[in-house]
TORPA-4810 file (N, C-alpha, C, O; in nm, 3 decimals):
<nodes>
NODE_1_1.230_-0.775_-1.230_1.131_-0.675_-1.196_1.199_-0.567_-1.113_1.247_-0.587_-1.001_X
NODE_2_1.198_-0.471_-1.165_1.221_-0.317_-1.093_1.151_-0.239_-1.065_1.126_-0.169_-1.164_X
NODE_3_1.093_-0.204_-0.968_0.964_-0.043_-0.932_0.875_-0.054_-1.015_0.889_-0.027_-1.134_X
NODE_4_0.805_-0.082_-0.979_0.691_-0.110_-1.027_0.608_-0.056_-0.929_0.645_-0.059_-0.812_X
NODE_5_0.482_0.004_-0.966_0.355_0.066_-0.907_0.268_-0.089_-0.967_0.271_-0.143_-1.077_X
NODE_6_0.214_-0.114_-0.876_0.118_-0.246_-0.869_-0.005_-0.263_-0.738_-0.064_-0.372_-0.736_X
NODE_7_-0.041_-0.165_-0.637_-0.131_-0.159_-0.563_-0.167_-0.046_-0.492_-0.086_-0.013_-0.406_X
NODE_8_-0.230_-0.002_-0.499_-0.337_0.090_-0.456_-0.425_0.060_-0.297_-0.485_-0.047_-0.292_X
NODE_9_-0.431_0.131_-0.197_-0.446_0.183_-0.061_-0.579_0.267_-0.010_-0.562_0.386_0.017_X
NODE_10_-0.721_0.204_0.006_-0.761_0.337_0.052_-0.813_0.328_0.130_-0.884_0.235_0.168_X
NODE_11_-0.782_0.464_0.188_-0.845_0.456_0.347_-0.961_0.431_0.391_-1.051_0.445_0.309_X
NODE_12_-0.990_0.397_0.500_-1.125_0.457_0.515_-1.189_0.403_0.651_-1.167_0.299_0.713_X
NODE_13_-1.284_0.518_0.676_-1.343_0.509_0.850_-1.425_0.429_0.873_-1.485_0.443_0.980_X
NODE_14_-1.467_0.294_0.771_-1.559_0.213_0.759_-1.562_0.115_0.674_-1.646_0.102_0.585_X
NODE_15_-1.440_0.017_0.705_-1.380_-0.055_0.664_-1.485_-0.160_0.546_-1.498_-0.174_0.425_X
NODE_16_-1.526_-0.200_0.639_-1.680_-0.291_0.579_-1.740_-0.195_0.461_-1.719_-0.195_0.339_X
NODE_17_-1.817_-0.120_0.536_-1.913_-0.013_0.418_-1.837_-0.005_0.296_-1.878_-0.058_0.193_X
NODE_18_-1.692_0.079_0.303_-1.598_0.088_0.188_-1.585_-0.062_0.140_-1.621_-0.060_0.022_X
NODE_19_-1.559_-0.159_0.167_-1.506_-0.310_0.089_-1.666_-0.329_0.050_-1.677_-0.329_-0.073_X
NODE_20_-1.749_-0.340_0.094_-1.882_-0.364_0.054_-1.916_-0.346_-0.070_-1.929_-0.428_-0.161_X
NODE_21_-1.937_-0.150_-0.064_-1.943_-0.089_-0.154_-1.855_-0.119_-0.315_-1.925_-0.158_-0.409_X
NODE_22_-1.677_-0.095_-0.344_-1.683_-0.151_-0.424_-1.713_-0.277_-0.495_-1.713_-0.301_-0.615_X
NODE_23_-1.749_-0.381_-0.351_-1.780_-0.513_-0.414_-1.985_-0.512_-0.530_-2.039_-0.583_-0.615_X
NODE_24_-2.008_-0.429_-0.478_-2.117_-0.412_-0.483_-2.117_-0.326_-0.652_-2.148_-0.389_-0.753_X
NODE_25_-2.080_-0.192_-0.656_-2.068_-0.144_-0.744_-1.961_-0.207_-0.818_-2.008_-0.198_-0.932_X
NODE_26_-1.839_-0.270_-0.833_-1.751_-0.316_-0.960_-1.753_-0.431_-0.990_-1.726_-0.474_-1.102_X
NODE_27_-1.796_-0.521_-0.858_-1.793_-0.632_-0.865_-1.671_-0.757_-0.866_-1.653_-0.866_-0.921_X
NODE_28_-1.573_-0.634_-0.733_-1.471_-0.665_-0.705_-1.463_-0.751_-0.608_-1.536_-0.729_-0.511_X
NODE_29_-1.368_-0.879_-0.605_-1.354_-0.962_-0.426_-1.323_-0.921_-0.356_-1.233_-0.843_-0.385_X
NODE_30_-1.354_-0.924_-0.224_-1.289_-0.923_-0.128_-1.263_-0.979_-0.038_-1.360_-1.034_0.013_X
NODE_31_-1.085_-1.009_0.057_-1.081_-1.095_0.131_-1.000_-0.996_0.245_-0.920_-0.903_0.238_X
NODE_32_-1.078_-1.085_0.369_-1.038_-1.003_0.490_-0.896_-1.041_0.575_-0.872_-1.154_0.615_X
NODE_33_-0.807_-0.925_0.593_-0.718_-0.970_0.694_-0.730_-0.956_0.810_-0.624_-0.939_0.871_X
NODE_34_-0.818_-0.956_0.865_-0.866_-0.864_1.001_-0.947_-0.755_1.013_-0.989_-0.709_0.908_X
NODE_35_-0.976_-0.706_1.108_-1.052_-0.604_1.173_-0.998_-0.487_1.083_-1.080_-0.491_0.991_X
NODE_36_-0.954_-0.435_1.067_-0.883_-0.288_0.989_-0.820_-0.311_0.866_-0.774_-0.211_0.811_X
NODE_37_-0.803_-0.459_0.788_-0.774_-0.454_0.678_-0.833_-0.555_0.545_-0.801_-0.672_0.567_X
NODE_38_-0.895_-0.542_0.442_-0.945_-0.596_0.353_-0.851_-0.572_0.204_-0.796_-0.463_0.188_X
NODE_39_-0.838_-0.670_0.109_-0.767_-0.672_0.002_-0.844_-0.721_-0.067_-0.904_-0.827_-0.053_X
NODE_40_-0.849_-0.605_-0.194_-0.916_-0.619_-0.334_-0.843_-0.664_-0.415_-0.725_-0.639_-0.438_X
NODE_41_-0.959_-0.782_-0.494_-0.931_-0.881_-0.578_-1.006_-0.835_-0.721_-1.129_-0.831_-0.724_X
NODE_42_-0.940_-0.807_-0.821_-0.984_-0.866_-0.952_-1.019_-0.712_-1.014_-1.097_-0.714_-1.109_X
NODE_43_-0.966_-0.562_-0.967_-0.924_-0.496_-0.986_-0.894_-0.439_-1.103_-0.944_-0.339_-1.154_X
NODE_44_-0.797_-0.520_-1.147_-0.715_-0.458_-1.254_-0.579_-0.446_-1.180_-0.473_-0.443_-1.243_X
NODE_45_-0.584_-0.439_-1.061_-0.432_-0.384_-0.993_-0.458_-0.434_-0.839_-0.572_-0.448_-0.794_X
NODE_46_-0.355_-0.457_-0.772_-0.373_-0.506_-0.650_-0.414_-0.424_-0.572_-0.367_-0.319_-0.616_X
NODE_47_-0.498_-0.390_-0.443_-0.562_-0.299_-0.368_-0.604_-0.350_-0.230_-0.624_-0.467_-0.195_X
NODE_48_-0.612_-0.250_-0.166_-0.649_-0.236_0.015_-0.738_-0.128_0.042_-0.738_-0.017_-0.010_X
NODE_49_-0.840_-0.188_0.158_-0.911_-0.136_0.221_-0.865_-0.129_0.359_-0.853_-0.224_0.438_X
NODE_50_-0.833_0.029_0.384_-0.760_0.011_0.551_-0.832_0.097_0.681_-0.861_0.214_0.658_X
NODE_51_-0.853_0.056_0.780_-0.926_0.113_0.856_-0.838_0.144_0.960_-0.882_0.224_1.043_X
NODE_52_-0.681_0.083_0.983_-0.625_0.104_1.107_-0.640_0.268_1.172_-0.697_0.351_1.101_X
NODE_53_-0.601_0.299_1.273_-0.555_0.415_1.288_-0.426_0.459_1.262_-0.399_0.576_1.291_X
NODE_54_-0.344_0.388_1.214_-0.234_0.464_1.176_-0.191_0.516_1.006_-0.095_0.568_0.948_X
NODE_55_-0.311_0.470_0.977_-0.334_0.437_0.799_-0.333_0.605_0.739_-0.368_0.705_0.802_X
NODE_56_-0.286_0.600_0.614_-0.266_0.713_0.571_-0.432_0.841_0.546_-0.553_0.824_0.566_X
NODE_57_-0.365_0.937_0.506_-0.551_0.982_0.520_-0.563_1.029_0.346_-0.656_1.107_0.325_X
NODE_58_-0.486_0.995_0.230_-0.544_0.984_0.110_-0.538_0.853_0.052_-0.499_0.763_0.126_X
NODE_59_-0.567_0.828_-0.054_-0.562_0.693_-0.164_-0.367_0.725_-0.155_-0.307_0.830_-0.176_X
NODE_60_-0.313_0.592_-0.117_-0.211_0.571_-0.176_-0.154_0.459_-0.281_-0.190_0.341_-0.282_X
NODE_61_-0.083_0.505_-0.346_-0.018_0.437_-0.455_0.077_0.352_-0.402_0.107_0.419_-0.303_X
NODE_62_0.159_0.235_-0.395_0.213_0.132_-0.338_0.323_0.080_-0.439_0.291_-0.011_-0.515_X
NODE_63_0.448_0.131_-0.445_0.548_0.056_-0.526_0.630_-0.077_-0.490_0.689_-0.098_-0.384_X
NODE_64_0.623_-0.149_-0.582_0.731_-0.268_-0.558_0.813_-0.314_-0.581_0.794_-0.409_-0.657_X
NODE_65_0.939_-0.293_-0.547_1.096_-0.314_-0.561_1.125_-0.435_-0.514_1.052_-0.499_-0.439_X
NODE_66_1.250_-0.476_-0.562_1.351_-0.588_-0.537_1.469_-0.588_-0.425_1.537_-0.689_-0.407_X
NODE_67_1.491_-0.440_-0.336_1.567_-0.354_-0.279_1.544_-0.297_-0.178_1.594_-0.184_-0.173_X
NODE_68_1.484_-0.329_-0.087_1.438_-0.209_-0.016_1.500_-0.100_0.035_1.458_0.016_0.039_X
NODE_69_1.636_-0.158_0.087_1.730_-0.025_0.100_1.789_0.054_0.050_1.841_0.154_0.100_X
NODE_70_1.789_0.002_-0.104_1.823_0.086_-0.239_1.725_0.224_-0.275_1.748_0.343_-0.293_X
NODE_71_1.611_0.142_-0.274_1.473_0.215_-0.311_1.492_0.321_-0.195_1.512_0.434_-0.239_X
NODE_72_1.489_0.309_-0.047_1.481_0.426_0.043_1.613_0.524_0.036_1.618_0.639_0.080_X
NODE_73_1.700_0.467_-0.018_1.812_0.524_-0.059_1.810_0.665_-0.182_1.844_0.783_-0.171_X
NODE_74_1.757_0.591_-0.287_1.692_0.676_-0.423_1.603_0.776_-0.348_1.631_0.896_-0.350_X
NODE_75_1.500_0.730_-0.284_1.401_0.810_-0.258_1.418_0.962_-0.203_1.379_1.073_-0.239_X
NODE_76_1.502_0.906_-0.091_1.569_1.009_0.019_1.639_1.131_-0.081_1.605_1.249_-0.067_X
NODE_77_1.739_1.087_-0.181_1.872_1.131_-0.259_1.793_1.195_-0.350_1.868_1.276_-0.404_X
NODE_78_1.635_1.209_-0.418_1.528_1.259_-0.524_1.511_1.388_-0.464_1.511_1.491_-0.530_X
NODE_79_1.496_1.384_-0.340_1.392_1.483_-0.246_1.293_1.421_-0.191_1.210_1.499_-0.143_X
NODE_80_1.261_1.275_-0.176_1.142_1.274_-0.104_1.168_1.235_0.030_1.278_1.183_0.045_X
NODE_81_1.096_1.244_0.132_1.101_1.268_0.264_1.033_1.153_0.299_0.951_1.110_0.218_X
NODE_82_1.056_1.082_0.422_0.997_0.950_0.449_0.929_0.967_0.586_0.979_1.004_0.692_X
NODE_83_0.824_0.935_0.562_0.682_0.929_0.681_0.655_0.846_0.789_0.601_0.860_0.899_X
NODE_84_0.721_0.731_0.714_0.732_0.584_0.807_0.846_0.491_0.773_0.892_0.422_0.682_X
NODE_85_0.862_0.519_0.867_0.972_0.397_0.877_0.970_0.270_0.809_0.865_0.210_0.793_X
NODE_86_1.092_0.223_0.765_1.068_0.028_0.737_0.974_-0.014_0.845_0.996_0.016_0.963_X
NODE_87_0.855_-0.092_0.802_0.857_-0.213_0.906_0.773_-0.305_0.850_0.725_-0.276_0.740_X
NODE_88_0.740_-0.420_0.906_0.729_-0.535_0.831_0.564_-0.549_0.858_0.521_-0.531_0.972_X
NODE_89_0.468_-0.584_0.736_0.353_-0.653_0.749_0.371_-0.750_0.702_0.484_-0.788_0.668_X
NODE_90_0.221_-0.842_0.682_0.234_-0.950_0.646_0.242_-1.004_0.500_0.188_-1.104_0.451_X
NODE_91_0.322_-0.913_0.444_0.295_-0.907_0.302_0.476_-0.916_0.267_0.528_-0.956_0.163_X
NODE_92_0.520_-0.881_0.348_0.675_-0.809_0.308_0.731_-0.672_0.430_0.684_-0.619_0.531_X
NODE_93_0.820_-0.664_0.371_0.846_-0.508_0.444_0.840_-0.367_0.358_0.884_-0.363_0.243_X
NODE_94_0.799_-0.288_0.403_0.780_-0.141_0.345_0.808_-0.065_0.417_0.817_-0.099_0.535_X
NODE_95_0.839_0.093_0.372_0.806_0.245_0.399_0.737_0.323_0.329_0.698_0.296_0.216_X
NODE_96_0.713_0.438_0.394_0.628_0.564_0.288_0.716_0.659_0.336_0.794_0.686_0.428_X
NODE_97_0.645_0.714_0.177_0.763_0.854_0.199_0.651_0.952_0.134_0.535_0.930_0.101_X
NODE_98_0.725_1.063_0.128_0.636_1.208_0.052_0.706_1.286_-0.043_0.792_1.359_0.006_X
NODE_99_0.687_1.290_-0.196_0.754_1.319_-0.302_0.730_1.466_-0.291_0.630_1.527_-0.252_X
NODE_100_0.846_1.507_-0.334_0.845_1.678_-0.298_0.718_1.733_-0.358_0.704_1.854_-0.344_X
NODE_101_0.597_1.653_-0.439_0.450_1.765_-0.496_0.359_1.745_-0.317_0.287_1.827_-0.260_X
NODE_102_0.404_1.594_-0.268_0.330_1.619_-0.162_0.227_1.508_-0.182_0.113_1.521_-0.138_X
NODE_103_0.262_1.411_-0.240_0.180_1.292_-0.269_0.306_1.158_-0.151_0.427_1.136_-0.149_X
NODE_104_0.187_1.105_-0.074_0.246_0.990_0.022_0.229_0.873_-0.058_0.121_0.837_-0.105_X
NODE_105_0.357_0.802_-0.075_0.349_0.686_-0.094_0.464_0.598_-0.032_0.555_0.627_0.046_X
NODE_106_0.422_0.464_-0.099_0.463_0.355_-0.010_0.576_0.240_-0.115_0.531_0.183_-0.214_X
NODE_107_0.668_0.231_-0.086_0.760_0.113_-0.114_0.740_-0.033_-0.036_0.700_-0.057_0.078_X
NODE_108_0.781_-0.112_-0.132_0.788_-0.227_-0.066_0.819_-0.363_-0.142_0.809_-0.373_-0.265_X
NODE_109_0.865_-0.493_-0.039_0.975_-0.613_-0.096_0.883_-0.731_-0.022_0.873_-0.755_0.098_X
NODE_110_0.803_-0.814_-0.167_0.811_-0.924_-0.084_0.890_-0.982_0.015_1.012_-0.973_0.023_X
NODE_111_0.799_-1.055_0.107_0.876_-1.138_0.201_0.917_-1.281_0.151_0.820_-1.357_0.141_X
NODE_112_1.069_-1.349_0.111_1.145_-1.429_0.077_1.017_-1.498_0.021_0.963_-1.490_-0.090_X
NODE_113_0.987_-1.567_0.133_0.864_-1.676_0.084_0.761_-1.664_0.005_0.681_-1.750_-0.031_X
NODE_114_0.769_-1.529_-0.027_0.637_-1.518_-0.151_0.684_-1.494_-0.288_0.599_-1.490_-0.377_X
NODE_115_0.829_-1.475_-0.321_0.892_-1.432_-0.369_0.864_-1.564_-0.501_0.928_-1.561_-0.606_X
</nodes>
């Protein structure tokens, strides 16, 4: 597996209301990681509901590599510009970056154990 786009990000100021809502209208699961974060189930594609404050402020797209330092490597060397730093959730480690049209997105490497 190489880069792959496989999850989807969206924000929002009402964490609950938003996870509610698509559960309600698509008839999607949802399971909670906490206070500021919820993950959609059954989709079509993997997905998040994020309320933190440091969370991005459009829908982001979420790629998944085998590399992570390769991938920030490519990214950088394309033109795209990086927003956040590596750092690790509980999922793996990631960054975001911003592709020269101006769309934020996010890389990222399972963590060993999920692998």
């Amino acid at each position: 597996m190489a880069d792959r786009l496989n999850y989807i990000e969206f924000p929002s100021s009402d964490r609950a209301r938003t996870s509610a809502f698509f559960k309600a209208a698509f008839g999607w699961g949802i399971t909670s990681y906490g206070p500021d974060y919820d993950g959609i189930e059954g989709a079509g594609v993997g997905g998040g509901v994020d309320q933190a404050p440091e969370r991005v402020t459009a829908t982001m797209a979420v790629i998944q590599t085998d590399d992570l330092d390769d991938a920030e490597r490519r990214v950088v060397a394309a033109g795209g510009v990086i927003t956040r730093a590596q750092y690790d959730f509980p999922g793996g480690r990631r960054f975001h970056f911003r592709e020269p049209g101006g769309n934020e997105l996010a890389v990222y490497v399972d963590r060993p154990e999920t692998l």
